[in-house]
N, C-alpha and C positions, 0 to 999 in steps of 0.2 A: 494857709501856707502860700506864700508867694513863689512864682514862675522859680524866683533866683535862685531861691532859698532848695527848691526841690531839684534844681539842675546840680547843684553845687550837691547835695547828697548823692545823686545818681555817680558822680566824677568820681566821687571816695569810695563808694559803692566796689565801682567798675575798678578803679589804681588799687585796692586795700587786700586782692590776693597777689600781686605784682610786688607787693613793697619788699615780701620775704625773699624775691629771688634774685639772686646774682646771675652774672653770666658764666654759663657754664665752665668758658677756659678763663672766667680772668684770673689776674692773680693774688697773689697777698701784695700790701703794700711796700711790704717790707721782707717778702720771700727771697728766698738765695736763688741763684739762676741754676735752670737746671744742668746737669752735669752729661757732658757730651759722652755721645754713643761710643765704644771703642772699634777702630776702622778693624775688619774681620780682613786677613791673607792668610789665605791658604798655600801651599805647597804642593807641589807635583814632582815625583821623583822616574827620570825618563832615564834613557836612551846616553843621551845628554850633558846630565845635569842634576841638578834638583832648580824647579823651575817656580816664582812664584804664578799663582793664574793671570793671563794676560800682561805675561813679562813680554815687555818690547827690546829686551835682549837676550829670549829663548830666538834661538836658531830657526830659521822656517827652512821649510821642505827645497830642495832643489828643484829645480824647473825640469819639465822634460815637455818637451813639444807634442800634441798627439797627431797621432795620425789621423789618415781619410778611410773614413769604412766603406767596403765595394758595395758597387748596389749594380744587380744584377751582373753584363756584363763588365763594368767598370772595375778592373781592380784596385783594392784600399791599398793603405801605405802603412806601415808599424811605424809603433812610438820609436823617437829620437835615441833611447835610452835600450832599447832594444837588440837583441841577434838573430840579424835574418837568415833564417833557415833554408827560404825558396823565396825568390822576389817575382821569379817570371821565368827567369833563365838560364842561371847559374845551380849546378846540381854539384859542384865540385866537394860543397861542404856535406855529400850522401857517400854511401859506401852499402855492395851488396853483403847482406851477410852470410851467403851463403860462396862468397868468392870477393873478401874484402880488398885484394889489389887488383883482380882483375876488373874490366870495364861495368860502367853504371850498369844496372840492368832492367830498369824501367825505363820507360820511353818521355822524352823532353819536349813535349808540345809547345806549341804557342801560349805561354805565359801556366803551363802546368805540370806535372807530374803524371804519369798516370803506369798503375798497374802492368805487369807483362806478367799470363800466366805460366807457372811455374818456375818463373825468375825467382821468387822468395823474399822474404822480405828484407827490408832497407832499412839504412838507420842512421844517424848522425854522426859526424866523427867527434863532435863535440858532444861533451857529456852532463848534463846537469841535475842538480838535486829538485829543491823547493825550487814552484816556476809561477808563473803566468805564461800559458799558453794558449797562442789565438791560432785556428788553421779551417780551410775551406775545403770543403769536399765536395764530388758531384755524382750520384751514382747515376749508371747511364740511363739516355735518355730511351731507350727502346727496351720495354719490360721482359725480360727472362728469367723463365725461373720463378719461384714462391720461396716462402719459408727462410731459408738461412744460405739458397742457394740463388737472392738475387740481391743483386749490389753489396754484396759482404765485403769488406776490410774489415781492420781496425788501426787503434791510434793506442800505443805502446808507452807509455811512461817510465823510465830508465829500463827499457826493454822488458818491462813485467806486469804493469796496472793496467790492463788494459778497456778504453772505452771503445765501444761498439761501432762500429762506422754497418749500416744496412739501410738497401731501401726496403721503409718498413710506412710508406705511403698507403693504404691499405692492400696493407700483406702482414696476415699473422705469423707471429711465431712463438716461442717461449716469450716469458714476458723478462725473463732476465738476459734474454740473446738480442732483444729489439734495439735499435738505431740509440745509441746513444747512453745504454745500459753498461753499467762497469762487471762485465762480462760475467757471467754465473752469480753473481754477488747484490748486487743492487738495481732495481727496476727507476727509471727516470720517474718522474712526480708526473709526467705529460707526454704524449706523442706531439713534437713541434717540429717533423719530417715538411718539407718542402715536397713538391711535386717529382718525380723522376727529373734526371737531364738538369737541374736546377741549381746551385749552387747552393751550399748551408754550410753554417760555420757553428766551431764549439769556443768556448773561450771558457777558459778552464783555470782554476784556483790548483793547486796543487801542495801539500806539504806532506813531503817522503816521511817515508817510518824510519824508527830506528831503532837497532837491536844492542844489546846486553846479552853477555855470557850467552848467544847462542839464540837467544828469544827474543819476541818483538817486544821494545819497549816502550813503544810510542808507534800507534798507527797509524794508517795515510788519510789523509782527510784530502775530500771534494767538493768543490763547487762548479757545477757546470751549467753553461748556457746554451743550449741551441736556439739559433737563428734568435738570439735574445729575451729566450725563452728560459727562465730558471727551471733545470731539471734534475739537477742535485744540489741540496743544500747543507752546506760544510758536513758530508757524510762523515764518517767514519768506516774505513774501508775493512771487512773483517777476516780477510786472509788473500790470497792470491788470485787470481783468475785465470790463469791457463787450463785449459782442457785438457783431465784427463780420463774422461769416459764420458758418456751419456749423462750423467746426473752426477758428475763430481769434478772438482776443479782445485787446482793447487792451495796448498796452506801459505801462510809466510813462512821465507825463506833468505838467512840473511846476505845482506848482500852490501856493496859499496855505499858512500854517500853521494856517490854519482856515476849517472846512468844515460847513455843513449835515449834518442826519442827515435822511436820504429813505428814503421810502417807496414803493415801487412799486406801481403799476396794469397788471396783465399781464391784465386781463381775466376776472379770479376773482375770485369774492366771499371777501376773507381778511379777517377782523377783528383788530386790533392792542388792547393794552389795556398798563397799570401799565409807563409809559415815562418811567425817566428816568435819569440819567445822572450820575455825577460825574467831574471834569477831573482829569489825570494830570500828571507832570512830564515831559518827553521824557527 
């Protein structure tokens, strides 16, 4: 058998399992084309409108400018969109509640508020529901006192939720009385206390309850931050928090859909500073 003769078999050899196979996508010669995908929209029904997804005539958000957050002693600035509460130096928008016409009864520092004991506590003349609220506090720089009797305030949500303002830097105490706890009721996720003397701030999610024929029907949810620190997340608040004994603290109890933000007098020199607040929708 010649060189050629044996090349030429090897060729047919090698092409003869090849012959049966097409290519995988080609087509028929004479196939129909295929038949297009149908475009998928969806719908979104808001606030608004009904919106399709990525409609470039759904409305966007309005602008709001933000502010400057304080860093140490620098003080921040609240958002554009905002009610300032306390900027530095104006107290006009406070009232004492224990002698609301007569004079302030805390003291107006140099860019702060600060505690007067036995003055009692304060509160806004403005009254709000569902919020966002930002505020800074300092409990003093010289340690007195343990337990609940150092750095104590608190920060009042339509004059009745109240979270814990304490220095609780290491200093024990209940764990539901500690800095930043929604008082007899819920313990923070974390201690995020700053040193005494120190400035810390809570920023705070807030939506108020609401009652029906006499009972709660919808209760208060929180979210809170210390010094950036998440320490409640979207709680659900389960009755009141006012003291009234050693181991017992108020139920819910109804009341307005708008309320004062107070300030507490427990007796400690606590300084408040860069308070103010924007309104939520329920």
């Amino acid at each position: 058998m010649t060189k050629n003769v044996i090349l030429g078999l090897a060729i047919v050899v090698l092409l003869s399992p090849l012959a049966g196979c097409a290519e995988p996508n080609a087509k028929e010669p004479n196939a129909a084309p295929e038949a297009k995908k149908p475009v998928v929209i969806q719908w979104v029904q808001t606030d608004t409108g009904k919106w399709m997804v990525h409609d470039m005539n759904r409305p966007t958000s309005p602008v709001v400018t933000p502010g400057e957050a304080s860093c140490y002693d620098k003080v921040g600035t609240a958002p554009s969109d905002a009610v300032v509460l306390f900027g530095g130096k104006d107290a006009s928008g406070w009232e004492g509640v224990k002698n609301p016409s007569g004079p302030f009864p805390w003291t107006v520092g140099n860019g702060y508020l600060e505690t007067v004991k036995d003055a009692g506590y304060i509160r806004t003349k403005q009254k709000f529901g569902s919020c966002q609220l930002h505020i800074e506090f300092a409990p003093p720089e010289k340690v007195i006192g343990k337990d609940q009797a150092r750095g104590n305030s608190g920060i009042f949500l339509m004059e009745t939720y109240e979270i814990q303002v304490l220095d609780s830097y290491n200093n024990r105490t209940y764990a539901d009385g500690q800095c930043g706890a929604l008082y007899g009721r819920n313990v923070p996720l974390v201690n995020s206390c700053r040193k005494p003397g120190e400035w810390q701030s809570y920023d705070v999610i807030f939506h108020r309850p609401t009652f029906k024929n006499g009972k709660v029907d919808r209760k208060a949810t929180f979210t809170i931050f210390q010094n950036g620190v998440l320490i409640h997340d979207n709680v659900e608040l389960q009755g009141g928090t006012n003291w009234i004994g050693p181991h017992a603290v108020t139920d819910y109890k109804p009341h307005g859909d708008k309320g004062s933000l107070a300030l507490q007098d427990h007796g400690n020199p606590v300084r408040f500073r860069n308070i103010w607040i924007r309104e939520l929708k329920d």
